[in-house]
NUKEKE-775848 format. One record per residue (C-alpha): z, x, y; residue in three letters. Coordinates in steps of 0.5 Angstrom, whole numbers, plus 2048, in hexadecimal, padded with zeros to 3 digits. Example, Ala and Ser with C-alpha at 12.3 -4.5 7.8 and 13.67 -1.06 7.14 Angstrom:
BEGIN
8108197F7ALA
80E81B7FESER
This chain:
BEGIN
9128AF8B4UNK
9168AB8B8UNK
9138AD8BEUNK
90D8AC8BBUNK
90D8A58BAUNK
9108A58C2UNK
90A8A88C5UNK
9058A28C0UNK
90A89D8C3UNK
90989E8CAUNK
9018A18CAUNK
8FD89C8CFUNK
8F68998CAUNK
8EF89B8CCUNK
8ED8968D2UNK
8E68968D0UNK
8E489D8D2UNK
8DE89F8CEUNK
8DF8A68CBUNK
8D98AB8CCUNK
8DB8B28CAUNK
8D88B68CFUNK
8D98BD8D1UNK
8DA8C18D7UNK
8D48C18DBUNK
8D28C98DCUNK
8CB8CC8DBUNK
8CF8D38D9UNK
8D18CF8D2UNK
8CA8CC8D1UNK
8C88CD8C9UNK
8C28D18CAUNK
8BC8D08C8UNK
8B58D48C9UNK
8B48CF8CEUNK
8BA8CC8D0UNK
8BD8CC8D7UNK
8C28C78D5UNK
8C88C58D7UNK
8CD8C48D3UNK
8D18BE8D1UNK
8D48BB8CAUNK
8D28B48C9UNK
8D38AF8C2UNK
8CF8A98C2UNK
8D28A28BFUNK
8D38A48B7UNK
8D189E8B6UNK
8CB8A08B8UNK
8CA8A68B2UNK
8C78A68ADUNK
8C78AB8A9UNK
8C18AE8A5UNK
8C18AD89DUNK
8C08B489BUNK
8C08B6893UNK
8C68BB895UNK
8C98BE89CUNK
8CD8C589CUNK
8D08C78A2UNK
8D18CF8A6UNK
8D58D18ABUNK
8D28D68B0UNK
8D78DC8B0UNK
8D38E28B3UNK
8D08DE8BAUNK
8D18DF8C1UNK
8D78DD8C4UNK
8D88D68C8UNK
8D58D98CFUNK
8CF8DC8CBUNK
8D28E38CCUNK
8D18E78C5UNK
8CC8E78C0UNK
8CA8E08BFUNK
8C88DE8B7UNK
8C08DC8B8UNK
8BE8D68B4UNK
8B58D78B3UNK
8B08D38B0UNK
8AF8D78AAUNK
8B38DB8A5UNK
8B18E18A9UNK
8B38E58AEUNK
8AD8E68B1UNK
8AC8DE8B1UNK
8AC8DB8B9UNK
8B58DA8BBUNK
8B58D28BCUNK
8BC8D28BEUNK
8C28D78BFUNK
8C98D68BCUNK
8D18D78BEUNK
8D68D88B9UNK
8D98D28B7UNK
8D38CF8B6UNK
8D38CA8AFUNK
8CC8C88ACUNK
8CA8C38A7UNK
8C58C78A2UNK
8C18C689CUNK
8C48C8895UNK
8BF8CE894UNK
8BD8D4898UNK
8B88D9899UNK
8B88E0898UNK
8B28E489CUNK
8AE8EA89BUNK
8B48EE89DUNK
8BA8EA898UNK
8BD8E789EUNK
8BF8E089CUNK
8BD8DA8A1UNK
8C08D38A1UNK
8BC8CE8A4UNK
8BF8C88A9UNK
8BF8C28A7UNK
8BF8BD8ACUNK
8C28B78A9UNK
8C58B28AEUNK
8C38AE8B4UNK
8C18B28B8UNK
8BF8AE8BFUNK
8BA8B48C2UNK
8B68B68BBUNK
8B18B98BFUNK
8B58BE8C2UNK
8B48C08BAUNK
8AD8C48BBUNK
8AD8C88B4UNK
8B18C98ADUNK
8B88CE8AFUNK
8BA8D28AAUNK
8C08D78ABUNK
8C28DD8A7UNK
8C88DD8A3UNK
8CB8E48A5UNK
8CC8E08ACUNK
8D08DB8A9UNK
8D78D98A5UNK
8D68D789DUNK
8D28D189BUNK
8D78CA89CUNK
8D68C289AUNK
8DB8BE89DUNK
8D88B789EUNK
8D88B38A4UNK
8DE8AE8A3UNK
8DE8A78A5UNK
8E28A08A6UNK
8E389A8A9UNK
8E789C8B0UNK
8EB8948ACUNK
8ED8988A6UNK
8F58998A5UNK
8F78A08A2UNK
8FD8A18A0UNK
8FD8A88A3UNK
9038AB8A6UNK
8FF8B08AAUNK
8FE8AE8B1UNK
8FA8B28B8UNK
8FD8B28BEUNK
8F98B48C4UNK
8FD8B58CAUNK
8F88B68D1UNK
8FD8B88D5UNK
8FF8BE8D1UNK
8F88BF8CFUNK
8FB8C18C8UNK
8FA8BD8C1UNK
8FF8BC8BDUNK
8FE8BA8B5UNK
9048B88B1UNK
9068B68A9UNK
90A8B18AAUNK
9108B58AEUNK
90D8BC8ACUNK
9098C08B2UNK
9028C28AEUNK
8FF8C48B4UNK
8FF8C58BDUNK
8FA8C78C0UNK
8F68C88C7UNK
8F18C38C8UNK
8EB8C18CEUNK
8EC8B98CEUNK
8E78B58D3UNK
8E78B78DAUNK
8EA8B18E0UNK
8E38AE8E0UNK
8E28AD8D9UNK
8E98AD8D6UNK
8EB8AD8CEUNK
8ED8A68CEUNK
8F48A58CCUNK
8F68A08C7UNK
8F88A18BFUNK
8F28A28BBUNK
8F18A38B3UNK
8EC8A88B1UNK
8E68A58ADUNK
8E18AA8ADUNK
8E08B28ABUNK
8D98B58ABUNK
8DA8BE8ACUNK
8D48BE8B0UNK
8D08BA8B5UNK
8CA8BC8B9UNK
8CC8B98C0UNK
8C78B78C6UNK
8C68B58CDUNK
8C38B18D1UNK
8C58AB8D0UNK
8C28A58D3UNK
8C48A18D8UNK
8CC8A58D6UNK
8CA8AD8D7UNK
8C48B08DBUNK
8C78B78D9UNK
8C38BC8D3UNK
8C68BF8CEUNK
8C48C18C8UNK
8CA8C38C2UNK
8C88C48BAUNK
8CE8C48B6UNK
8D48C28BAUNK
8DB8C48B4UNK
8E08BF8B1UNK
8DF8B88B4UNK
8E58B48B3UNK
8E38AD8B5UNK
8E98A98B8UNK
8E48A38BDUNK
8DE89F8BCUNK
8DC8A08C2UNK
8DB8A88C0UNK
8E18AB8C2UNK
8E38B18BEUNK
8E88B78BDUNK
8E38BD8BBUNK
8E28C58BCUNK
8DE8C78C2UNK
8DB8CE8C2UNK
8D78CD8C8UNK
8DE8CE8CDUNK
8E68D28CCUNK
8EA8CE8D1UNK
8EE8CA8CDUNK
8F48C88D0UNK
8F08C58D6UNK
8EC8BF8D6UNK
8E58C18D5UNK
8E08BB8D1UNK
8DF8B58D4UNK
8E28B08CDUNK
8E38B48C8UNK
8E98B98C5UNK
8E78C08C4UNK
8EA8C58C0UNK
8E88CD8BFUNK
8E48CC8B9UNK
8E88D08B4UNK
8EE8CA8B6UNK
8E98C68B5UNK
8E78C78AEUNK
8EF8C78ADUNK
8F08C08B0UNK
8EA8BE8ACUNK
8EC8C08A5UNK
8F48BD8A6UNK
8F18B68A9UNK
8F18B18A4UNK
8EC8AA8A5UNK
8F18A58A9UNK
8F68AA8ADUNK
8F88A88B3UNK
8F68AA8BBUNK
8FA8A98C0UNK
8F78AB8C7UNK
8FD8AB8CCUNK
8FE8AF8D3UNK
């Protein structure tokens, strides 16, 4: 623990440095589409530009019998009607996690379908061209974790604290001295480096439906429903979250943000309170 507080005392503070969480650039790693010739990247806007939709009820899935992150494998189709006949709108790794409605169809053959709701800001809506509906046998049970917010000011009395070491491409999570966790991860690459500094983690939502281009910061398409188990720790964006799109953790591999495999993820997710601390150090 000691240690810890060092390692808080000499970490240099963010600089100005707008995070954007961007994935690698690779078109092997583009999620697909029927039409898609995409290249690939991670992106979260300014949360403060998000605004979620009011909807009377949202439960999530998992996608547990997908392809795997270089589409190798049967991939799990998302259709535009509970039916598997209905036309593939999109298809889908593992890892995967969707907000759905708290009712399912079950077709004329008994096979139960979930339907995709998109319910937060998405930047291309109309990328969305028809309704998605995935069938359960694809997917993890049914879960409702709600997205968890406050203001990045708010104290917490939390002994729980995040350390992110970019040199060692290894995520420490500790309870006051106790080690809960050590894990790989993939941090910002040279040019677009996780931004050092201590931080305090504000805002947790399961999944994000994340997008590009970004005007006037990034030309590059890319197009990724349901990335898993976001942890906030900037205004600007700048998250820990699972990737299911690459494995090369333990390198650096995005353009901002801190991936995670998105089993580890989840574990971090459900372990961190609303105000632990980030510490970003190299």
């Amino acid at each position: 623990m000691h240690a810890f507080l060092a390692q808080i005392r000499r970490a240099k503070p963010l600089v100005g440095l707008a995070l954007f969480c961007l994935g690698i650039i690779a078109l092997s790693l583009s999620f697909p589409t029927l039409s898609s010739e995409s290249t690939l990247i991670d992106i979260v806007p300014d949360v403060s530009q998000i605004q979620e939709t009011p909807v009377s009820s949202v439960h999530y899935v998992e996608i547990i019998e997908g392809c795997d992150p270089y589409l190798v494998g049967s991939c799990a189709n998302a259709r535009s009607a509970p039916t598997t006949t209905a036309p593939i709108v999109a298809k889908l790794r593992s890892g995967i996690v969707l907000a759905v409605g708290t009712t399912t169809v079950i077709d004329t053959t008994g096979r139960e379908w979930h339907e995709v709701v998109f319910n937060e800001w998405v930047r291309y809506p109309e990328r969305i061209h028809d309704t998605w509906y995935v069938a359960s046998e694809v997917t993890g049970p049914v879960f409702d974790i709600p997205t968890e917010e406050h203001s990045p000011a708010t104290v917490s009395s939390t002994t729980k604290r995040i350390l992110i070491d970019r040199s060692e491409q290894v995520l420490y999570a500790y309870d006051g001295g106790s080690l809960f966790l050590q894990a790989s991860i993939s941090t910002g690459l040279d040019l677009t480096p996780t931004p050092r500094g201590i931080f305090t983690v504000y805002r947790k939502t399961p999944s994000r439906y994340m997008q590009g281009p970004l005007p006037g910061i990034s030309d590059q398409y890319y197009d990724l429903p349901g990335v898993p188990w976001n942890i906030y720790f900037t205004k600007e964006g700048g998250a820990i979250h699972g990737a299911y799109w690459h494995t090369m953790f333990g390198k650096q591999w995005s353009h901002g943000c801190v991936n995670l495999p998105p089993d580890i993820a989840k574990k971090l997710y459900e372990w961190t309170p609303l105000g632990t601390t980030v510490l970003v150090q190299d």
